[in-house]
C-alpha positions in Angstrom: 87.0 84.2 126.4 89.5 87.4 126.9 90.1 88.1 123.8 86.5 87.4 122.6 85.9 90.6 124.7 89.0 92.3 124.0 88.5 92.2 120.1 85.2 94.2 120.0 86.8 96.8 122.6 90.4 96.9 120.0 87.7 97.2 117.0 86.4 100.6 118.3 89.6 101.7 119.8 90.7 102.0 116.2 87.6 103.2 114.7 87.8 105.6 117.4 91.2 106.7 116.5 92.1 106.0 113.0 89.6 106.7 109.6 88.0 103.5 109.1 87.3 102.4 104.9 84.5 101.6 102.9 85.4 97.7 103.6 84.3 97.0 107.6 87.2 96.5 109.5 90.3 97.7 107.1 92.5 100.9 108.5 94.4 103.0 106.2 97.8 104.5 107.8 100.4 106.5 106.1 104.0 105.8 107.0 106.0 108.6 107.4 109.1 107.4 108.8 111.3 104.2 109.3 113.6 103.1 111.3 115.6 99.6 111.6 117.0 98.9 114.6 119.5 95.8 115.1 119.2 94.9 118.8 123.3 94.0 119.0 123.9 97.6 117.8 125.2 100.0 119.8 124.2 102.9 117.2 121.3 105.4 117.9 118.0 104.8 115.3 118.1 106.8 112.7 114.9 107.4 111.3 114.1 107.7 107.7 111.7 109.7 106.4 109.4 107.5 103.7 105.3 107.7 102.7 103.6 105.0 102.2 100.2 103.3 103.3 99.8 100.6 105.6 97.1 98.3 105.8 95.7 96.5 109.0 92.5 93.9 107.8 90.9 92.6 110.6 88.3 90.6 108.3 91.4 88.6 107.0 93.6 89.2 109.4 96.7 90.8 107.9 99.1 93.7 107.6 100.3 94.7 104.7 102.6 97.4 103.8 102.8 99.2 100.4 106.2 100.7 99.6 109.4 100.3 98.1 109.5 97.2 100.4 106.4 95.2 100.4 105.4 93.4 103.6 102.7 90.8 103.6 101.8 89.5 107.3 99.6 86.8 108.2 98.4 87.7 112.0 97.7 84.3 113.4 97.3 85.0 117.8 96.8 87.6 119.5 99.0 88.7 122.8 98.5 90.8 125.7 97.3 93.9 125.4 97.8 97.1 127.6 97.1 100.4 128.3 100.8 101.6 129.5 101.4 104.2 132.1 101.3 106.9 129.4 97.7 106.2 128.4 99.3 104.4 125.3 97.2 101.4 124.2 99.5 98.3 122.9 97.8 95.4 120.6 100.5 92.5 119.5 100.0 89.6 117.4 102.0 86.8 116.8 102.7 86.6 112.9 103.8 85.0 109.5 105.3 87.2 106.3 105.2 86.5 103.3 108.4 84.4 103.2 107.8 82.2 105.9 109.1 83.7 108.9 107.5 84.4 112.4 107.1 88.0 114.0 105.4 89.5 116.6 103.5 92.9 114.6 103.1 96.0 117.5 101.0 98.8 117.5 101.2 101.6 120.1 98.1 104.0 119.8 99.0 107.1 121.3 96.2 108.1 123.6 96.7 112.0 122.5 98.1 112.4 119.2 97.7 115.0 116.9 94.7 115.4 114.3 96.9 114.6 110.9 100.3 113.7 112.9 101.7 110.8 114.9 99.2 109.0 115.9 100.6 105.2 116.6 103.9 103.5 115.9 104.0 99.9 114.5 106.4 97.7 115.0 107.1 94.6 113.3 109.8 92.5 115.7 112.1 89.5 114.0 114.7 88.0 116.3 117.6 89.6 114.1 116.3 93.3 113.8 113.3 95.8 114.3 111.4 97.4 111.6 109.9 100.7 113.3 107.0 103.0 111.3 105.5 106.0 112.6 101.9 106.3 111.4 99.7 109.3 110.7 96.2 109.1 109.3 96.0 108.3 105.4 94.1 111.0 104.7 
């Protein structure tokens, strides 16, 4: 019963914040930079920058990514979500790529954020390494 009401309340969160498409409940991101981060490094992240669009379809339920690297993620369950002490609102999933393997897919929405700047990071967690995106509107 949570997360019947938490899905409406997440569904205009992101129309709220991000430029909704033609196609219901698909959101358009540009990625603007990358970062992967191995947990059992002791390195700082170095972040790359990159531009590409990333995909989030609620309808089907999946995140795709459309770059050099091409991600395809099934998101199966939902997990908490929060509102952090920063205002910053966090919805994970639980998910499966396109090879089989599970991941939890993060997305902090920034609760200020620039018009056309960083506006949410998404983070897609495997228990080997991180893949970090910072996210802007595709505009």
């Amino acid at each position: 019963m949570k997360h019947a009401l938490l899905f409406p309340l997440l569904f205009l969160s992101l129309n709220f914040i991000f430029a909704q498409s033609n196609e219901g409940g698909v959101f358009k991101f540009k990625a603007f930079e990358t970062s992967l981060w191995n947990p059992n490094s002791k390195s700082e992240i170095e972040w790359t920058k990159t531009d590409f669009l990333v995909v989030l379809n609620y309808d089907s339920r999946k995140l795709n990514t459309y770059g050099k690297e091409e991600k395809d993620i099934n998101l199966i369950k939902d997990k908490n979500d929060y509102i952090d002490k920063d205002g910053s609102q966090w919805i994970s999933y639980i998910g499966i790529d396109e090879s089989g393997k599970k991941c939890t897919v993060s997305i902090e929405i920034f609760k200020k954020s620039g018009e056309d700047y960083h506006i949410a990071t998404l983070f897609i967690d495997y228990p080997e390494f991180t893949l970090t995106f910072r996210l802007k509107k595709n505009t």
